[in-house]
C-alpha positions in Angstrom: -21.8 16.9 9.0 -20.2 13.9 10.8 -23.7 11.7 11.1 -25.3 10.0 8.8 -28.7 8.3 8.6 -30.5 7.0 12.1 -27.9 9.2 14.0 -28.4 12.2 12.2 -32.1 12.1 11.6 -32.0 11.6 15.6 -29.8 14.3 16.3 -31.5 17.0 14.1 -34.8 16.2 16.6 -33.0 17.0 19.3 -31.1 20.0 18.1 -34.3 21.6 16.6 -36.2 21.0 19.7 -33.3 22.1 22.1 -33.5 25.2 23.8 -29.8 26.2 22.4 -31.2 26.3 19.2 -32.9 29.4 20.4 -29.9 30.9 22.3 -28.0 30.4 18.9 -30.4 32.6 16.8 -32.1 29.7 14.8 -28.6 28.8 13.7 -28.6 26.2 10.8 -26.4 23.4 12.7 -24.1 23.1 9.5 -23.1 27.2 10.1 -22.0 26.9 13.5 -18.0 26.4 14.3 -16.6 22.3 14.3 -15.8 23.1 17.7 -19.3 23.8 18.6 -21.0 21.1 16.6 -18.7 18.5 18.2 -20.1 19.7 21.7 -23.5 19.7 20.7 -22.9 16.4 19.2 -21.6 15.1 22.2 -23.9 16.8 24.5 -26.5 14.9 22.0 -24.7 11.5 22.1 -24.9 12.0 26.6 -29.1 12.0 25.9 -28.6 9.0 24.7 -26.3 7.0 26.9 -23.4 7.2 24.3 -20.4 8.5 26.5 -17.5 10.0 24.7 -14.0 10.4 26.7 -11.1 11.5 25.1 -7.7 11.0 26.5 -4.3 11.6 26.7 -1.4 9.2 26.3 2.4 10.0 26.0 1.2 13.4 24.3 -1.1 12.1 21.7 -5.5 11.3 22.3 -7.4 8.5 22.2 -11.1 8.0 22.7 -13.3 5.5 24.6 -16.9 5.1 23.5 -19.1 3.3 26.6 -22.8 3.1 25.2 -25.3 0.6 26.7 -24.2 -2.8 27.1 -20.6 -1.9 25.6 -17.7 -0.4 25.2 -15.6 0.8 22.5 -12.1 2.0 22.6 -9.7 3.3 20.1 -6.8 1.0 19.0 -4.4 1.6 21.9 -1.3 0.6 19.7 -2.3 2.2 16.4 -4.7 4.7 16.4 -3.3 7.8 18.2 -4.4 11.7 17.2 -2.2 14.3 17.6 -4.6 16.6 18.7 -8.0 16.3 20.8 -9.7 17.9 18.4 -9.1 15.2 15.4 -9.9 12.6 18.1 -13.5 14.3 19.2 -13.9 14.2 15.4 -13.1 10.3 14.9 -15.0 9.1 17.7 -17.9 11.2 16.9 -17.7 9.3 13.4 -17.6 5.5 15.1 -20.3 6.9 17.6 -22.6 7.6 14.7 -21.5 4.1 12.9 -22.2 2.4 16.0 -25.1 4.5 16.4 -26.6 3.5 13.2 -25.8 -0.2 13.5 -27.3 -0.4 16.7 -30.7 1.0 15.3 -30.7 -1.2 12.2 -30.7 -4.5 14.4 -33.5 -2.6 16.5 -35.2 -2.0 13.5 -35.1 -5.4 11.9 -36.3 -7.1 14.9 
C-alpha cells in the first residue's frame, strides 16, 4: 500500500465504513487493481481537502497537491512522469508524507 501511518490508519476508516466497500464484495483494499486503489485513494484524500491534479506538459505528467492552507507542486524542471499513472502514484506518496506530517504537528500541539 502507498500510505503509511496517520494516512493510512485514516484511510482504512473511511474505506471500511464506505459504502463501496460493500459494492466491492468486502474486498480486502490490498486485492483490488492499482488503478482502483489510486481512485479510492484519491476519492479518500477529496474527504479530506487534499486535492490531487495531474497534468500534462509537453507529453509527460506532473502533479499539484492543494490541501488546506497550501499547495504543493511537483518540480516543474525535474520531476516529469511518463505516464499518468506513475504520477497518480508519486503524488499519492507526497500526499500521504504531507498527510502524515501535518498530523504529527497536530498531534504535538
Amino acid at each position: 500500500m502507498l500510505l503509511t501511518d496517520k494516512t493510512k490508519e485514516d484511510f482504512l476508516k473511511y474505506y471500511n465504513n464506505h459504502s463501496i466497500r460493500f459494492l466491492l464484495s468486502w474486498t480486502i483494499f490490498e486485492d483490488l487493481p492499482l488503478v482502483v486503489q489510486n481512485a479510492l485513494i484519491i476519492e479518500w484524500l477529496d474527504s479530506v481537502y487534499f486535492y490531487v491534479t495531474i497534468d500534462r506538459e509537453e507529453n509527460m505528467f506532473i502533479y499539484t497537491i492543494d490541501y488546506p492552507n497550501d499547495i504543493y507542486f511537483s518540480n516543474w524542471d525535474d520531476l516529469y512522469f511518463e505516464t499518468r499513472s506513475e504520477a497518480t502514484g508519486k503524488a499519492i506518496e507526497k500526499a500521504n508524507e504531507i498527510y502524515n506530517n501535518l498530523n504529527t504537528k497536530e498531534n504535538e500541539k
